[in-house]
PDB file of N, CA, C and O in Angstrom:
ATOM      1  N   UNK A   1    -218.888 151.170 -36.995  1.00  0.00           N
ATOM      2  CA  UNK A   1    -220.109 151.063 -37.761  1.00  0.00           C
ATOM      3  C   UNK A   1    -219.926 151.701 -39.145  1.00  0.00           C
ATOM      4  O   UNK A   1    -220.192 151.018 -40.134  1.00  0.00           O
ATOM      5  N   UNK A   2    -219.476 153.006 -39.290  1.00  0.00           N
ATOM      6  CA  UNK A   2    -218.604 153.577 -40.578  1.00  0.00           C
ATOM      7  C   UNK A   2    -218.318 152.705 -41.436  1.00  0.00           C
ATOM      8  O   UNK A   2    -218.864 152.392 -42.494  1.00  0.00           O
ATOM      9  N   UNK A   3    -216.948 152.132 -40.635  1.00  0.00           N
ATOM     10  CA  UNK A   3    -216.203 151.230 -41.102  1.00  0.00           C
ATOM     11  C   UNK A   3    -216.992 150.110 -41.821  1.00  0.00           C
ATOM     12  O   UNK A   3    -216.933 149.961 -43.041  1.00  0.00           O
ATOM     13  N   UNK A   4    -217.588 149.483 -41.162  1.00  0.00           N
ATOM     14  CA  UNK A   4    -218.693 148.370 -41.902  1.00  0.00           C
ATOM     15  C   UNK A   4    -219.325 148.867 -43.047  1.00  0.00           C
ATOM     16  O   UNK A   4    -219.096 148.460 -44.186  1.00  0.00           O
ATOM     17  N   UNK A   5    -220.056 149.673 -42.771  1.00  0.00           N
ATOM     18  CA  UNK A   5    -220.716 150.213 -44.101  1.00  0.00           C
ATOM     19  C   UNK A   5    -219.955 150.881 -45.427  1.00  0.00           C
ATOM     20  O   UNK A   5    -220.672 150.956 -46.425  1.00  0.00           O
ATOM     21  N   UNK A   6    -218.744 151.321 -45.544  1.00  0.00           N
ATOM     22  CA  UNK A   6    -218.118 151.883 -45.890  1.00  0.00           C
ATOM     23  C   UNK A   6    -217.800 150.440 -46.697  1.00  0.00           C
ATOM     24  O   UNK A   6    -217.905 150.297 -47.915  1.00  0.00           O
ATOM     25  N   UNK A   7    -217.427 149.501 -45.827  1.00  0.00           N
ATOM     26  CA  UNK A   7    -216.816 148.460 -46.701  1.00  0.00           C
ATOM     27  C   UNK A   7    -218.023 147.328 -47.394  1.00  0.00           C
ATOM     28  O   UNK A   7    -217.842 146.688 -48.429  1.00  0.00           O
ATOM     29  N   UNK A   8    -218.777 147.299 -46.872  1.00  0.00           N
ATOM     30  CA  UNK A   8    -220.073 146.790 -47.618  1.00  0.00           C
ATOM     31  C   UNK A   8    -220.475 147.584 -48.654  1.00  0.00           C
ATOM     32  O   UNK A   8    -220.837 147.008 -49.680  1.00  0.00           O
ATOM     33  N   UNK A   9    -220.496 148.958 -48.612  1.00  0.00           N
ATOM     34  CA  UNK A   9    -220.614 149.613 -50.029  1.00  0.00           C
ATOM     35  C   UNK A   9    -219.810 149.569 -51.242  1.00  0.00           C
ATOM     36  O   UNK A   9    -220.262 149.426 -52.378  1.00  0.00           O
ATOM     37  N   UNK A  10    -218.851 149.673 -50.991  1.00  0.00           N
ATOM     38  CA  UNK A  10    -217.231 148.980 -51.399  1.00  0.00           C
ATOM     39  C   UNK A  10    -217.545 147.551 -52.377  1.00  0.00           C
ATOM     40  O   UNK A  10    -217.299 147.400 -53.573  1.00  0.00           O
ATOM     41  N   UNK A  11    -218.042 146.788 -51.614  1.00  0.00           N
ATOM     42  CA  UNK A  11    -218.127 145.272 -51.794  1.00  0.00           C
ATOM     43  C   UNK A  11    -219.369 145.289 -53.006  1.00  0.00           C
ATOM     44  O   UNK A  11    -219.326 144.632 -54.046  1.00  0.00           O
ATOM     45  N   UNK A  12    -220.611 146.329 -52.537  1.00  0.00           N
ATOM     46  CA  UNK A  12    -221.488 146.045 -53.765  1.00  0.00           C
ATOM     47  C   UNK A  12    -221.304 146.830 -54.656  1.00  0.00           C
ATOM     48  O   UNK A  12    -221.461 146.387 -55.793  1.00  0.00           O
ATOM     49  N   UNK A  13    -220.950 148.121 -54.517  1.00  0.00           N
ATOM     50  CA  UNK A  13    -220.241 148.703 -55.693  1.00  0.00           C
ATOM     51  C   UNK A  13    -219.022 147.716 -56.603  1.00  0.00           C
ATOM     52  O   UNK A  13    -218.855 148.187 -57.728  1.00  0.00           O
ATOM     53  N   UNK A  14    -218.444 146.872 -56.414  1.00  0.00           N
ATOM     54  CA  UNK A  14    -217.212 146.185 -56.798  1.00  0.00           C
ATOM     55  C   UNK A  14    -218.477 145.101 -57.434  1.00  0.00           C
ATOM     56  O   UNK A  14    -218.637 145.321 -58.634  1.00  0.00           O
ATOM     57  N   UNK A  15    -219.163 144.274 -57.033  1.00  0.00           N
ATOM     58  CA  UNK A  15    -219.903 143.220 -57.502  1.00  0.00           C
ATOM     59  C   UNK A  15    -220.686 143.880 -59.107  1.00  0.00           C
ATOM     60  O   UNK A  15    -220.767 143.282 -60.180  1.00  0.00           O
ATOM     61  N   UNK A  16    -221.171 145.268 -58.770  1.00  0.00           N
ATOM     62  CA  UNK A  16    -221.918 145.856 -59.604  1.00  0.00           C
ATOM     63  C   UNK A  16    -221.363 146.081 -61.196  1.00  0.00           C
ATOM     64  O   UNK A  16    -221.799 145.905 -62.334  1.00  0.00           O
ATOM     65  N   UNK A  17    -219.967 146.645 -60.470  1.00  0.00           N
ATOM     66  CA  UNK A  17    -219.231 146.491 -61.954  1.00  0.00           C
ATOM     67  C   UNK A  17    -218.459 145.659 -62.812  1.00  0.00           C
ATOM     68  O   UNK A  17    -217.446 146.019 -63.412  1.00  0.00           O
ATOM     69  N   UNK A  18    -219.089 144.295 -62.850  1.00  0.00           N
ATOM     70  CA  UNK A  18    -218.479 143.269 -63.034  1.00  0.00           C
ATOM     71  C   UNK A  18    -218.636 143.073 -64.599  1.00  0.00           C
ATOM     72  O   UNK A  18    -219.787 142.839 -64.969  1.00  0.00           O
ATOM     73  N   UNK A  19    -217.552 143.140 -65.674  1.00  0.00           N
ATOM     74  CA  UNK A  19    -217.961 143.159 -66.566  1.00  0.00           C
ATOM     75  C   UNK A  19    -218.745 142.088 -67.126  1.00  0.00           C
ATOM     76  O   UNK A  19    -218.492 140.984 -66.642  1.00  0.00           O
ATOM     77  N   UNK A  20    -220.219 142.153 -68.615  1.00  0.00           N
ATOM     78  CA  UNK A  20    -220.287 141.114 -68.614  1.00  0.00           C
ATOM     79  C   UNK A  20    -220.453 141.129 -70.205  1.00  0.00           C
ATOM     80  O   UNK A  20    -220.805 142.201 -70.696  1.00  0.00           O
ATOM     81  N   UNK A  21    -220.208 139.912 -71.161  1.00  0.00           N
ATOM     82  CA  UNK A  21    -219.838 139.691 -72.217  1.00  0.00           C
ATOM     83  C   UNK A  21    -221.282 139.037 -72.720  1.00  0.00           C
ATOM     84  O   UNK A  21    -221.782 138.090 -72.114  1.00  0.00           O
ATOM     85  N   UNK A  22    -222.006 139.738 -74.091  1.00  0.00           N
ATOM     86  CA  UNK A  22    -223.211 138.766 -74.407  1.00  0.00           C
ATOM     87  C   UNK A  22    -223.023 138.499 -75.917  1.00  0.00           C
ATOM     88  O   UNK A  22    -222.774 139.531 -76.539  1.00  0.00           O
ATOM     89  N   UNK A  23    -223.079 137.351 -76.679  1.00  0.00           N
ATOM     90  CA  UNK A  23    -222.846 136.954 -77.454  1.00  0.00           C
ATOM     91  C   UNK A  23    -224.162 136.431 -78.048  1.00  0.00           C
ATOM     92  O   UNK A  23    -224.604 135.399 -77.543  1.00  0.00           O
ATOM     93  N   UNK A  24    -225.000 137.128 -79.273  1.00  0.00           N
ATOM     94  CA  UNK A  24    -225.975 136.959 -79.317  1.00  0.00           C
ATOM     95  C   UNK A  24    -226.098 137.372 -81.824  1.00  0.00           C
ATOM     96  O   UNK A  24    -225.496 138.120 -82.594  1.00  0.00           O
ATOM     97  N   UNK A  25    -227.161 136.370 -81.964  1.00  0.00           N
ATOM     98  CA  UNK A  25    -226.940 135.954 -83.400  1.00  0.00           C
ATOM     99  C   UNK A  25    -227.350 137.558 -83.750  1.00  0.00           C
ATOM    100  O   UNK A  25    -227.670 138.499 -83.024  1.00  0.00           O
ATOM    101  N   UNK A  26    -227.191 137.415 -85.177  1.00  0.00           N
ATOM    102  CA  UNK A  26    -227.590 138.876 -85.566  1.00  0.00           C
ATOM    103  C   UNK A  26    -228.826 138.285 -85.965  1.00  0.00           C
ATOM    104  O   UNK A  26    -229.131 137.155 -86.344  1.00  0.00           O
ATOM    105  N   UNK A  27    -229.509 139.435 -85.763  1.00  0.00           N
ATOM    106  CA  UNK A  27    -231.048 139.758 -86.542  1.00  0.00           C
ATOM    107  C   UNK A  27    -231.497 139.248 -87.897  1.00  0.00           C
ATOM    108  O   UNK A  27    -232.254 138.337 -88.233  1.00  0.00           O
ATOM    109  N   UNK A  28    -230.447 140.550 -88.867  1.00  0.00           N
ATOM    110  CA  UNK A  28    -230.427 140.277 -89.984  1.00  0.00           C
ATOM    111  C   UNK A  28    -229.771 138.846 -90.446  1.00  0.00           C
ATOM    112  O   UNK A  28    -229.635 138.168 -89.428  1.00  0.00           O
ATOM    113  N   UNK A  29    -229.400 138.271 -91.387  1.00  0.00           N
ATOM    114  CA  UNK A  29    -228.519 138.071 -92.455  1.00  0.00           C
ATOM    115  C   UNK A  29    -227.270 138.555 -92.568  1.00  0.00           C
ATOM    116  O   UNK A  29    -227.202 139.776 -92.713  1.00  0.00           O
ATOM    117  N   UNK A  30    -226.004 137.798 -92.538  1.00  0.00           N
ATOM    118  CA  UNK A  30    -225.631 138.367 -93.222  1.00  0.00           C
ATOM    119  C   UNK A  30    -224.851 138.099 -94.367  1.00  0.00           C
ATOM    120  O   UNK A  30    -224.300 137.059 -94.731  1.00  0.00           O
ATOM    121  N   UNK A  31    -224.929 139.762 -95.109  1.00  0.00           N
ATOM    122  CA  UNK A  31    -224.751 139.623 -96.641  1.00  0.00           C
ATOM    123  C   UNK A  31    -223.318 139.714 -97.130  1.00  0.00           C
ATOM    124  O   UNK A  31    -222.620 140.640 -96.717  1.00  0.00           O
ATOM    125  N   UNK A  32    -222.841 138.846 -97.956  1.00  0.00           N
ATOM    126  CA  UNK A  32    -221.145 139.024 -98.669  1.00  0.00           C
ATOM    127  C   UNK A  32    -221.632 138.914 -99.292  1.00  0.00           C
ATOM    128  O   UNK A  32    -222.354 137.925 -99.417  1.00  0.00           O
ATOM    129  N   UNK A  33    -221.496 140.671-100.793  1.00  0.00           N
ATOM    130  CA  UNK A  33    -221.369 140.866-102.049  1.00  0.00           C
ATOM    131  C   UNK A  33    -219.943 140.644-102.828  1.00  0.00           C
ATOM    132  O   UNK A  33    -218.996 141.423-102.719  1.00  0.00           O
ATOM    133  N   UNK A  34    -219.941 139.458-103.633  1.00  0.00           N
ATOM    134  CA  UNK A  34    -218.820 140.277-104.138  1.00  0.00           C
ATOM    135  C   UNK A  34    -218.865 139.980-105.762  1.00  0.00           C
ATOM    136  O   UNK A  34    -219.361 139.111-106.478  1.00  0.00           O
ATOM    137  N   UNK A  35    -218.240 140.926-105.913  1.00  0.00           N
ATOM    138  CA  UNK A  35    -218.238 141.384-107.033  1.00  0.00           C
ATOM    139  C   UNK A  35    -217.338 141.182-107.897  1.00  0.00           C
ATOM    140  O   UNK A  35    -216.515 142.072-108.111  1.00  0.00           O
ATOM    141  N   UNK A  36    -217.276 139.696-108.746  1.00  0.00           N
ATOM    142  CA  UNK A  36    -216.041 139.159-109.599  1.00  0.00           C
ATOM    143  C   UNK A  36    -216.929 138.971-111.213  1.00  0.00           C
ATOM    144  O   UNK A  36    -218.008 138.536-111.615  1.00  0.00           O
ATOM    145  N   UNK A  37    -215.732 139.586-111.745  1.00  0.00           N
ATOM    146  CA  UNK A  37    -215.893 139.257-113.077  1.00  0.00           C
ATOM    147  C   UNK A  37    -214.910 138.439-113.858  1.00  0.00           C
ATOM    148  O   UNK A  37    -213.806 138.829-114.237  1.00  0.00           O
ATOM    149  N   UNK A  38    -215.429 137.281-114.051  1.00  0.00           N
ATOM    150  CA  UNK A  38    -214.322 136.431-114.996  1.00  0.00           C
ATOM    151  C   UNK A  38    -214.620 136.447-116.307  1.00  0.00           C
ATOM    152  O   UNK A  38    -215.651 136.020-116.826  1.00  0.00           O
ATOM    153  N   UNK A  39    -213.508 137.049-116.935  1.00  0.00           N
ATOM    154  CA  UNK A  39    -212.764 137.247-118.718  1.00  0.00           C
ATOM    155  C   UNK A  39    -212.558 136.057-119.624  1.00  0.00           C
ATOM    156  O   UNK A  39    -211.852 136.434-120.559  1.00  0.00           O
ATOM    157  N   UNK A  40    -212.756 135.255-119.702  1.00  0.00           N
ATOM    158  CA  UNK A  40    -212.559 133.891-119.861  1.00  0.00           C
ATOM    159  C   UNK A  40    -211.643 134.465-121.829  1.00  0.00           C
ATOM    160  O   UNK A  40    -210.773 133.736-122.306  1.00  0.00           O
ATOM    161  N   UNK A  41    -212.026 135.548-122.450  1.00  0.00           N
ATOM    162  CA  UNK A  41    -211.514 135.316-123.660  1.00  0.00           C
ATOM    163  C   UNK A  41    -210.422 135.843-123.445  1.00  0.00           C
ATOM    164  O   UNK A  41    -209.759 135.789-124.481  1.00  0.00           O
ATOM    165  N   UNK A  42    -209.564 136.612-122.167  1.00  0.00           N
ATOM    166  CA  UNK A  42    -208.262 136.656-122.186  1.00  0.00           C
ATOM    167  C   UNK A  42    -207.204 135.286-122.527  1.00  0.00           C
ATOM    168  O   UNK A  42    -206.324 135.087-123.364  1.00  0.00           O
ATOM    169  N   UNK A  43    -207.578 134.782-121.824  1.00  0.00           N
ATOM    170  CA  UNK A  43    -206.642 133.461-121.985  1.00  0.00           C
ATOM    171  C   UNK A  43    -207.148 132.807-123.271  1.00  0.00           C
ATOM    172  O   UNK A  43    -206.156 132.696-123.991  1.00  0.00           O
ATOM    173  N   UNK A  44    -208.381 132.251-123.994  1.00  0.00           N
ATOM    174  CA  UNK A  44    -207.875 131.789-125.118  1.00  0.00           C
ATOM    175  C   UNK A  44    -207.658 133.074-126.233  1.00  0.00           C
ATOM    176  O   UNK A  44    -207.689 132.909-127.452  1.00  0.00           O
ATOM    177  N   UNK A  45    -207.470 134.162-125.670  1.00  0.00           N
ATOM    178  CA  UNK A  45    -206.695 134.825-126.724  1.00  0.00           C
ATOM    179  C   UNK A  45    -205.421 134.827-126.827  1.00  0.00           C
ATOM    180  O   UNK A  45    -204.797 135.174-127.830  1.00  0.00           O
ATOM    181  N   UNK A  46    -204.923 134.409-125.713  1.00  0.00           N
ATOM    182  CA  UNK A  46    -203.664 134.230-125.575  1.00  0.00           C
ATOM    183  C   UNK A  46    -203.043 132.876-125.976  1.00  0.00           C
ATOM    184  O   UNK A  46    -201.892 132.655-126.354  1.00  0.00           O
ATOM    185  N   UNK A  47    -203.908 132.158-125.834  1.00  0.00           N
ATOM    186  CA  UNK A  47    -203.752 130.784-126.568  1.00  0.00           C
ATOM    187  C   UNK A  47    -203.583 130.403-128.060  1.00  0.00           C
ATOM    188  O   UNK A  47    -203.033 129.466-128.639  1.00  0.00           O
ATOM    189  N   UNK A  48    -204.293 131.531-128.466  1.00  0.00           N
ATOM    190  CA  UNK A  48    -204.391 131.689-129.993  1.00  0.00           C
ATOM    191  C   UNK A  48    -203.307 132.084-130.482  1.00  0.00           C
ATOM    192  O   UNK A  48    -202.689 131.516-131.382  1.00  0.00           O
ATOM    193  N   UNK A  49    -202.988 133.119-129.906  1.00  0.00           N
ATOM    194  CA  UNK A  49    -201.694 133.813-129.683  1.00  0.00           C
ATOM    195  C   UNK A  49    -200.755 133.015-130.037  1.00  0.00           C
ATOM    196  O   UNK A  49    -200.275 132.934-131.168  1.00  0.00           O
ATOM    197  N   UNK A  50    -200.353 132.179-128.762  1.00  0.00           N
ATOM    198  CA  UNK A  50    -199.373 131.123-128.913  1.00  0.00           C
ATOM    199  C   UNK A  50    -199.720 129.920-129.946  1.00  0.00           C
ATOM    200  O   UNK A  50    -198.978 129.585-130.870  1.00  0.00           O
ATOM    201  N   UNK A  51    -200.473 129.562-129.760  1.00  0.00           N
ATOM    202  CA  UNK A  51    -200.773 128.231-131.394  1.00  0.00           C
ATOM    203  C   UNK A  51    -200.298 128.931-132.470  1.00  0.00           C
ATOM    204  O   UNK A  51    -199.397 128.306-133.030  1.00  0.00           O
ATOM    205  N   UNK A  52    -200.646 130.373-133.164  1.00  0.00           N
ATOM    206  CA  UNK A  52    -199.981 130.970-134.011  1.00  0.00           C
ATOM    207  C   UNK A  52    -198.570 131.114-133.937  1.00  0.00           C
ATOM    208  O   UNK A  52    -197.914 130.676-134.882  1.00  0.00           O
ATOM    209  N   UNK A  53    -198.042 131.598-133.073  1.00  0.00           N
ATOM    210  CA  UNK A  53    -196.712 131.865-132.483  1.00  0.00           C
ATOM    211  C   UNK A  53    -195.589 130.318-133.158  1.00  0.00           C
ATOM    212  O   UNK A  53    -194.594 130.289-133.882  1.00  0.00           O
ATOM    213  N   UNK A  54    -196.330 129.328-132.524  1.00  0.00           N
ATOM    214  CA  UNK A  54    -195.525 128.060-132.708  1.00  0.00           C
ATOM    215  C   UNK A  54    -195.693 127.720-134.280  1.00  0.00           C
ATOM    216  O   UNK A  54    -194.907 127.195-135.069  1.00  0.00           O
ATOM    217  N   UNK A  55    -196.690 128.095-134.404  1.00  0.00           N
ATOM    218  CA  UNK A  55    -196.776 127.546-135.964  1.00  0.00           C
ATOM    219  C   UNK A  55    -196.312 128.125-137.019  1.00  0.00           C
ATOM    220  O   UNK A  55    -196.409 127.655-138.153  1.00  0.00           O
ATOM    221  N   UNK A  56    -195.489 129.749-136.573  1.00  0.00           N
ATOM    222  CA  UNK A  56    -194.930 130.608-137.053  1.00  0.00           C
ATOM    223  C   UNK A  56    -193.613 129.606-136.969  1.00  0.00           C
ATOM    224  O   UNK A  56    -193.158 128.850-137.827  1.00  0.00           O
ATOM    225  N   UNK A  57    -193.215 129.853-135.753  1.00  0.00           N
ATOM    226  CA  UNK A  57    -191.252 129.465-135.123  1.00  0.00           C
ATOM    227  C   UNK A  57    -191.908 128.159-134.840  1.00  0.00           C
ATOM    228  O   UNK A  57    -193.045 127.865-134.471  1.00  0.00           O
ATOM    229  N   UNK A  58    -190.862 127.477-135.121  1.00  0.00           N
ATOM    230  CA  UNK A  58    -191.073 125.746-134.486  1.00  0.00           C
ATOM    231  C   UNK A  58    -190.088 126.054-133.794  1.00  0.00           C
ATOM    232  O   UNK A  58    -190.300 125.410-132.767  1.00  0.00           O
ATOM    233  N   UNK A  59    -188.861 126.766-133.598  1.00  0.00           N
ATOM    234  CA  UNK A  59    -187.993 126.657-132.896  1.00  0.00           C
ATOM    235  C   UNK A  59    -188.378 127.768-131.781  1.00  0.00           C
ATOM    236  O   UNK A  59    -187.513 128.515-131.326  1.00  0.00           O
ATOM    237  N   UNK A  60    -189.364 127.812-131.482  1.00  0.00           N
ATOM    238  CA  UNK A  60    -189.160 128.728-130.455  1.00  0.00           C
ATOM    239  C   UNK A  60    -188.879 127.757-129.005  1.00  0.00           C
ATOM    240  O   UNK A  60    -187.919 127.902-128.247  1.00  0.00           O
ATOM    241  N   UNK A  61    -190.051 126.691-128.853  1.00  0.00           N
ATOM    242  CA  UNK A  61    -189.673 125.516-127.337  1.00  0.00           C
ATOM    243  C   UNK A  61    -188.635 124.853-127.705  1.00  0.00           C
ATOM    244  O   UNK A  61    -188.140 124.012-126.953  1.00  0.00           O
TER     245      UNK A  61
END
């Protein structure tokens, strides 16, 4: 009789800890900041750069 119960406790203790996985939306929103800044007068300064450059040296290309 021990025996029985012993192993039936066993059995629902084992059922009890069954892991379980919940996959559920978030609440909020969510938010991606980001934070880019594009320079745009780097490059045609560099462009300028070079148009001068060539019009200096023709032999430079």
């Amino acid at each position: 009789m021990k025996q029985t119960i012993s192993i039936l406790a066993v059995g629902f203790l084992a059922l009890a800890c069954t892991p379980t996985v919940k996959v559920e939306a978030p609440d909020k929103p969510i938010e991606i900041n980001l934070n880019v800044k594009i320079e745009q007068h780097v490059k045609v300064s560099i462009e300028k750069d070079v148009s001068q450059a060539i019009k200096k040296r023709k032999d430079i290309f």
